[in-house]
C-alpha distance (Angstrom), angle and dihedral (degrees) to the residues before:
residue distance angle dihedral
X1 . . .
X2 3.98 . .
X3 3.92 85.4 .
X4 4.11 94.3 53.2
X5 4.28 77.7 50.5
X6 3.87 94.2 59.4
X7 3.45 95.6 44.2
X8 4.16 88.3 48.7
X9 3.77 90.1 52.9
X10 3.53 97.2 43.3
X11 3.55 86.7 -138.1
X12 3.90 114.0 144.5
X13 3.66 106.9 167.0
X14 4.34 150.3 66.0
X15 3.72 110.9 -52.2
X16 3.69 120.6 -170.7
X17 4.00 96.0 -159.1
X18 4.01 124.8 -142.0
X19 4.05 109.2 -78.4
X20 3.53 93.1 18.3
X21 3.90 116.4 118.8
X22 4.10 117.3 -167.2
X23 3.68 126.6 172.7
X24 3.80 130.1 -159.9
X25 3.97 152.1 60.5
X26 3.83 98.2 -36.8
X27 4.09 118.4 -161.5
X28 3.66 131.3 -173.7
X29 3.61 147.9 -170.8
X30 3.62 98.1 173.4
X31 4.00 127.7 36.8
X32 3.67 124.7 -57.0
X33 3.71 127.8 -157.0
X34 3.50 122.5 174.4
X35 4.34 117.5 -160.7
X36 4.04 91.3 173.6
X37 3.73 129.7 37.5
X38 3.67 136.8 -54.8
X39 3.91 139.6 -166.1
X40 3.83 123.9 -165.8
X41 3.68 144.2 20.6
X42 4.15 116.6 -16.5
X43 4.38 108.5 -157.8
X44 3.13 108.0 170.5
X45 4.27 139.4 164.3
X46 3.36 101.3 -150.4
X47 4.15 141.8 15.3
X48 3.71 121.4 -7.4
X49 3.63 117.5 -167.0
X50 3.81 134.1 173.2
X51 3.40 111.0 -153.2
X52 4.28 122.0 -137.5
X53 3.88 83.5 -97.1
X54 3.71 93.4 38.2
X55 4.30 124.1 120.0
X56 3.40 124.8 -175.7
X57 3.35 124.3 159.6
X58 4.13 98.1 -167.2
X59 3.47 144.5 114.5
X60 3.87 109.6 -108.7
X61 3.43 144.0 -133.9
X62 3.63 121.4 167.8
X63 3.93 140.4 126.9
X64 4.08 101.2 -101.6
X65 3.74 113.1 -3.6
X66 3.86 121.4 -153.4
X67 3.86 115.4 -166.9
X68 4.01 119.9 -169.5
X69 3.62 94.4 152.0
X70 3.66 138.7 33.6
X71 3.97 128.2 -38.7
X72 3.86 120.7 179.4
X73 4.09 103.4 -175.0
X74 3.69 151.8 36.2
X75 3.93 119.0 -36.5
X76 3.62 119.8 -154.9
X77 4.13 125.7 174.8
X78 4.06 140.6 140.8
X79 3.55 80.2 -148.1
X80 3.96 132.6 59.3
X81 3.51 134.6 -62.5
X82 3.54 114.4 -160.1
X83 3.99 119.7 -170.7
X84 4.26 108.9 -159.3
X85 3.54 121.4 -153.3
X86 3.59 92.6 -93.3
X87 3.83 94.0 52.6
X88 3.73 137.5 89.7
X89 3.66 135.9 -174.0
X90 3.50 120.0 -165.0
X91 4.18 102.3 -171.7
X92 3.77 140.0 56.2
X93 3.66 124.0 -61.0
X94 3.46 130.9 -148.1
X95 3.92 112.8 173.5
X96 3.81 137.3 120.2
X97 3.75 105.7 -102.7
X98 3.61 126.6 11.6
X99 3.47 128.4 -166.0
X100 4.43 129.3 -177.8
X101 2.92 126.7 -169.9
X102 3.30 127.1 -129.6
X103 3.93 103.1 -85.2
X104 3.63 96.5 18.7
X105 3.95 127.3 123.3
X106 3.62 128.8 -124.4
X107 4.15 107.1 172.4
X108 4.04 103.1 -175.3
X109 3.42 147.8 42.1
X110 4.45 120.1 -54.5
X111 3.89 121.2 -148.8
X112 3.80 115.4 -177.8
X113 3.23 125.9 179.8
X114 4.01 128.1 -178.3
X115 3.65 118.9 -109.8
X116 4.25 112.9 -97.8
X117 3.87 114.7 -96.9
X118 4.13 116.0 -98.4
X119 3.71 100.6 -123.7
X120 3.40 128.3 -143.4
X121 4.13 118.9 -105.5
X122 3.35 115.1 -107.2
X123 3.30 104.6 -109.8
X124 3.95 99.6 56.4
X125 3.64 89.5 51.5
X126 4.05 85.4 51.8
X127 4.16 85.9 44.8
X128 4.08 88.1 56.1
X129 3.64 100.6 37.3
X130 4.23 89.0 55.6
X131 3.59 92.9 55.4
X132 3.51 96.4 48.7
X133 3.69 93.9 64.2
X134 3.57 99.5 43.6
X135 4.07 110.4 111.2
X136 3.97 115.8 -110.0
X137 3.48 119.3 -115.5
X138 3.66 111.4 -108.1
C-alpha cells in the first residue's frame, strides 16, 4: 500500500517528514525535501527543497534549491535557488540564478556566476573554418 502511495505522489526521493529531527552528512542521488528539521551537511544531485515547516541549519549543495522555510548556512548550486515568500536564508549564496520572492529573506552575501560556454569539438570548428576559405564559384 505505501508503494501504490509513492507512485501517486510522484515523489521519488529523501523526505525529512514534519516533527522529525535528523542530524548528519546527508547525500543524495535523487530529490530531498525536508518538512522537519535537519543538522549537518546536505549533497545532493538533484532538487533540494525546504518545505514551509522545514529547518535546516546546513551548508548546501544541490542542483536547484527551493527554500520556503528556514536555512541557517552556506548555499551552493549550478542550478537555481529560489527563496518563496515564506522562506529565509540567513548565509551566503553562491548559485547560478537566484530568484526571491517578493517577501522572502535572503540575510548574506550572493555571488552568481553564469554557467561556462559548451564549446564546439574540434573537428566541426575545423569542418566550418575549411569552407569558409574556399573561393566562390563565379
Amino acid at each position: 500500500m505505501l508503494k501504490d502511495h509513492k507512485k501517486a505522489s510522484g515523489w521519488q526521493g529523501t523526505l525529512i517528514g514534519q516533527g522529525s529531527v535528523a542530524e548528519g552528512k546527508l547525500e543524495c542521488e535523487a530529490g530531498l525535501r525536508i518538512e522537519g528539521s535537519f543538522r549537518g551537511e546536505i549533497h545532493c544531485q538533484g532538487q533540494v527543497i525546504i518545505g514551509e515547516t522545514g529547518e535546516a541549519h546546513s551548508n548546501i549543495h544541490g542542483a536547484d534549491i527551493i527554500v520556503a522555510g528556514k536555512v541557517v548556512g552556506d548555499i551552493a548550486s549550478q542550478g537555481r535557488l529560489t527563496i518563496t515568500s515564506s522562506g529565509l536564508v540567513e548565509g551566503n549564496v553562491h548559485v547560478a540564478k537566484l530568484v526571491i520572492v517578493e517577501g522572502g529573506l535572503l540575510n548574506g552575501a550572493s555571488k552568481m556566476e553564469k554557467p561556462a560556454p559548451v564549446s564546439l569539438p574540434a573537428a566541426d570548428s575545423n569542418k566550418k573554418a575549411k569552407k569558409a576559405r574556399q573561393p566562390e564559384a563565379g
